[in-house]
C-alpha positions in Angstrom: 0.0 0.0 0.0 1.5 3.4 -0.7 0.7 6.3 1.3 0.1 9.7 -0.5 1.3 12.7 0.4 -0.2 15.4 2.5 -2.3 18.3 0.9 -1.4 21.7 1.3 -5.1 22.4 2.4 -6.6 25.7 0.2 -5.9 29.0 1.9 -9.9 30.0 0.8 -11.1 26.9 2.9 -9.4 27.7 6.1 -11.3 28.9 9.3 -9.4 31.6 10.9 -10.8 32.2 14.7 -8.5 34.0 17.4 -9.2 31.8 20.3 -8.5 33.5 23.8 -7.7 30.8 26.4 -7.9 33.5 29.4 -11.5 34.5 28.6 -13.8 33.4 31.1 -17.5 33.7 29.6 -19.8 36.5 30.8 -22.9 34.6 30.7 -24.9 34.2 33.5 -28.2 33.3 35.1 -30.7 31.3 33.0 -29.9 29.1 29.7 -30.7 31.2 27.1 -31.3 29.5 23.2 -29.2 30.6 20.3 -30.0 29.4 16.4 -26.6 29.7 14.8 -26.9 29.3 11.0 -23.6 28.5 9.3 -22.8 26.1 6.5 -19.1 25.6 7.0 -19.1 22.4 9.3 -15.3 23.9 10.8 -16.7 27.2 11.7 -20.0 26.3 13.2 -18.5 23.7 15.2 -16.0 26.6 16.7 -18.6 28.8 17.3 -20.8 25.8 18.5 -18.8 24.1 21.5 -17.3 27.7 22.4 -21.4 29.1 23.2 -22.1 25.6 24.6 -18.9 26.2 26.7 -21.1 29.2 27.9 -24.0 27.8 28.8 -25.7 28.3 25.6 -28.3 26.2 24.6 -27.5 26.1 20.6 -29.5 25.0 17.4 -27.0 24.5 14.7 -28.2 24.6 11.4 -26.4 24.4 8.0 -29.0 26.3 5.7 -31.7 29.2 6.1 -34.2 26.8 4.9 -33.4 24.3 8.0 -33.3 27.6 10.3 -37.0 28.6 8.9 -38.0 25.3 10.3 -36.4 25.7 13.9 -37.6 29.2 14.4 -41.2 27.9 13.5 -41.2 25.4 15.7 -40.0 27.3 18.7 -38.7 30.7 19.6 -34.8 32.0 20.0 -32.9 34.2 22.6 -30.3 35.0 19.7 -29.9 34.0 15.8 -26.7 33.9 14.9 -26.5 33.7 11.0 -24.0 33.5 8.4 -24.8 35.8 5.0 -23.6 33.4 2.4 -25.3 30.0 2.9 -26.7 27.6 -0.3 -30.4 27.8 -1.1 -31.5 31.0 1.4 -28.9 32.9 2.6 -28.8 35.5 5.5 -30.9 38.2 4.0 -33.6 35.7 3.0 -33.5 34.5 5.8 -33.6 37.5 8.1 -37.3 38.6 5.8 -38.5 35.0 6.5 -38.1 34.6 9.8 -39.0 38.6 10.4 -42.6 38.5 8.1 -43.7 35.1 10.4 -42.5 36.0 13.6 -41.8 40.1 13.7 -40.4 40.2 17.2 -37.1 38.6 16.5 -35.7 41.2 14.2 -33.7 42.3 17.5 -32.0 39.4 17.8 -30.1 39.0 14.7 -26.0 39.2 14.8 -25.2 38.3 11.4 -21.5 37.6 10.2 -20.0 37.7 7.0 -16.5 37.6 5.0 -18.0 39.9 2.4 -17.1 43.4 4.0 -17.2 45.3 1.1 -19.5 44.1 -1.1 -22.7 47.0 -1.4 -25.9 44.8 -1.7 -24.7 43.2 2.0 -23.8 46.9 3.6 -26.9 48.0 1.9 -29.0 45.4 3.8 -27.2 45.4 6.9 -27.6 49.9 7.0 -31.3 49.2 6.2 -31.8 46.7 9.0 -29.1 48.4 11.4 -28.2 44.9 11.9 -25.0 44.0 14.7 -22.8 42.6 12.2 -19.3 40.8 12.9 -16.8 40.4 10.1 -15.0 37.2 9.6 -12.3 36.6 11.1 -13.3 37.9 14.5 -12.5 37.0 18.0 -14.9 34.7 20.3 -14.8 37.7 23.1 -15.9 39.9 20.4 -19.1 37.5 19.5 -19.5 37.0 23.5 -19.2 40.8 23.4 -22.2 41.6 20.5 -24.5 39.0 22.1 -24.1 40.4 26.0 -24.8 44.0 24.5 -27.9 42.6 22.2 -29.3 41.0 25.7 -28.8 44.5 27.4 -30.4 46.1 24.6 -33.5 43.6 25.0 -33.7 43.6 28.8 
């Protein structure tokens, strides 16, 4: 049997996410539910077991269509959603879940590796949607969802 070499794995299919062993999660008090939407496997599992290290109790979903399905069938402290996913991205998404259920539009953070593309600025000005750019640091995601919950009550 021959062995083949090792791939240098593609620089475009790499998850970057600064991981900060020090932080200590600022979560507290009872288990709120997050519906993170993501379609990379290697990034939603990051973002996954780091909220569940929180005390998150998360939904992880690989579409927008899968996510229309959880939100109907019951409701979410925090979506967490990617922009670029197959078959209904974020935006379609976001009007989906907004037109059935009109409360949640507060507790959208979307993220994104498309800073400077206009249609997705254009959406996230009109929505004044909490937006975190990929790569970005756990604290800062800890950071977007503590202020969301403030903003909520």
């Amino acid at each position: 049997m021959r062995l083949r070499p090792r791939r240098t794995p593609d620089p475009e299919k790499l998850v970057t996410v600064n991981v900060d062993i020090g932080a200590k999660p600022t979560h507290q008090g009872p288990t709120r539910k997050v519906l993170l939407l993501e379609d990379r496997h290697d990034f939603q599992e990051v973002i996954r077991d780091y909220l569940i290290s929180c005390s998150y109790q998360v939904t992880s979903v690989n579409s927008g269509i899968e996510g229309l399905r959880k939100v109907m069938n019951g409701g979410f402290d925090v979506i967490l959603c990617d922009m670029m996913m197959p078959r209904m991205g974020g935006e379609m998404f976001y009007w989906a879940v907004t037109r059935a259920r009109p409360a949640t539009r507060h507790r959208f953070i979307f993220f994104t590796g498309h800073k400077n593309n206009p249609a997705i600025e254009f959406f996230f000005q009109r929505v004044k949607a909490t937006v975190l750019f990929k790569p970005f640091k756990l604290a800062t995601l800890d950071s977007a969802m503590n202020d969301m919950f403030r903003k909520l009550g």
